[in-house]
C-alpha positions as CSV (number, residue, x, y, z in Angstrom):
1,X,19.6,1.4,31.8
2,X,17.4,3.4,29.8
3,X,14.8,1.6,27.8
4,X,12.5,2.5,25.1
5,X,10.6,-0.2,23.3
6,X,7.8,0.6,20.5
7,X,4.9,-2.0,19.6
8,X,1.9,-1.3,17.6
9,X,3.5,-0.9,14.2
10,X,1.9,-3.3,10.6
11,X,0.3,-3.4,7.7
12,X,-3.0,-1.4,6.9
13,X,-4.7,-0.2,4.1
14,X,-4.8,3.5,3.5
15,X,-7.5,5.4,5.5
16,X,-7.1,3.0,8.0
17,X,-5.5,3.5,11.7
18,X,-2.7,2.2,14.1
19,X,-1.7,3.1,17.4
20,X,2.2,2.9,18.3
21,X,3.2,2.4,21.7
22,X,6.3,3.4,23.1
23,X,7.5,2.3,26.6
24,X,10.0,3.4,28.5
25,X,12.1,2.6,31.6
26,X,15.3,3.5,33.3
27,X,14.5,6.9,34.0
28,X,12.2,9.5,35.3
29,X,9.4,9.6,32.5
30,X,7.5,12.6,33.6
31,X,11.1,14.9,33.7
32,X,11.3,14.9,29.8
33,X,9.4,15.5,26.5
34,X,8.6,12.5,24.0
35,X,8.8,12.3,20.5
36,X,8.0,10.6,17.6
37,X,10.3,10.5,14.3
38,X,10.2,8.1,11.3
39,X,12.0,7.0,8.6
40,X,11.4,6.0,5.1
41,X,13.4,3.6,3.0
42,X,16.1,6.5,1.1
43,X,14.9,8.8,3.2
44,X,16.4,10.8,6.2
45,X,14.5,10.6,9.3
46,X,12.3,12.9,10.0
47,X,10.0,14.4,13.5
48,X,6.3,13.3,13.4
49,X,5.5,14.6,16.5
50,X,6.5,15.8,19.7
51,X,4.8,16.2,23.5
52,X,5.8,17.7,26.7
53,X,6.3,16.8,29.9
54,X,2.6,16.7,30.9
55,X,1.2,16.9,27.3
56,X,0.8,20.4,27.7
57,X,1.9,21.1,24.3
58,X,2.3,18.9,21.3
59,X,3.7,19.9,18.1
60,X,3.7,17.9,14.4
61,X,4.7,17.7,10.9
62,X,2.6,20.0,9.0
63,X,1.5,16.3,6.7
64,X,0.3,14.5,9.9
65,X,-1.6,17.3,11.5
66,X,-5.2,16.7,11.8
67,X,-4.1,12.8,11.4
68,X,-1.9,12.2,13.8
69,X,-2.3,12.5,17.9
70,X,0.7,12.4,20.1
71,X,-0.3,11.6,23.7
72,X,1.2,10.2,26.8
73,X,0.6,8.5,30.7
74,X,3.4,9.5,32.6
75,X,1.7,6.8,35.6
76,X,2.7,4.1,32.8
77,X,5.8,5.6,31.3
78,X,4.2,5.4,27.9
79,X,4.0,7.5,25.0
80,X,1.5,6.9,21.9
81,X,1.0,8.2,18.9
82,X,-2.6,7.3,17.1
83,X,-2.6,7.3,13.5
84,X,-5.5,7.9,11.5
85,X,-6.1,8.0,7.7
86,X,-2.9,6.7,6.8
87,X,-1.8,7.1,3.6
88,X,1.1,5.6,1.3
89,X,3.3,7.9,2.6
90,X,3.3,7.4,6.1
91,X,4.7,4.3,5.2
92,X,8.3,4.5,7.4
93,X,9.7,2.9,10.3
94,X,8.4,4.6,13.2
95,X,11.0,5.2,16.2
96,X,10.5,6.5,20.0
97,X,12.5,8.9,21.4
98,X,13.2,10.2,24.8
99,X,16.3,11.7,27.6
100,X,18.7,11.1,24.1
101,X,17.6,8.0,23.6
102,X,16.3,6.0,20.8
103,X,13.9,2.7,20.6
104,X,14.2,0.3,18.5
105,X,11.7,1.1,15.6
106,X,8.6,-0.3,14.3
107,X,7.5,-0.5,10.5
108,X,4.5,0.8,9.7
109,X,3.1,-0.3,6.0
110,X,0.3,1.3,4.5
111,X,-0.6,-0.2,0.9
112,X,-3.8,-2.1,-0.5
């Protein structure tokens, strides 16, 4: 059974950070690329970031880049994504996915 559960998500004021944590079980971590999408209240849901296999490549939203760092440990099936300099508008629900399958979400607030 394939298993993806995020942690990491709250409330921070902007310019702060959070790191999101994503783990996974049920399958072979290392055979497939992770990602990192979010959704906004109204909004559709939308890619943040992406990273392969090995972390070989990563690619991101053009509004995270330079803020944002995808990275993985394939010896701890986990996938993070460190957030720095948040602003208003990263404000979402942050979700994992992985081998076509969702997690359950996280919210991430960012407000004073």
């Amino acid at each position: 059974q394939v298993q993806l559960v995020e942690s990491g998500g709250g409330l921070v004021q902007p310019g702060g950070s959070l790191r999101l944590s994503c783990a996974a079980s049920g399958f072979t971590f290392s055979n497939y690329a992770m990602s990192w999408y979010r959704q906004a209240p109204g909004k559709e849901r939308e890619l943040v970031a992406t990273i392969t296999n090995y972390g070989e490549r990563r690619i991101y939203l053009d509004s995270v880049k330079g803020r944002f760092t995808i990275s993985r440990d394939n010896a701890e099936k986990t996938v993070y994504l460190q957030m720095n300099s948040l602003k208003s508008e990263d404000t979402a629900v942050y979700y994992c996915r992985g081998n076509g399958n969702w997690g359950q979400g996280t919210q991430v607030t960012v407000s004073s």
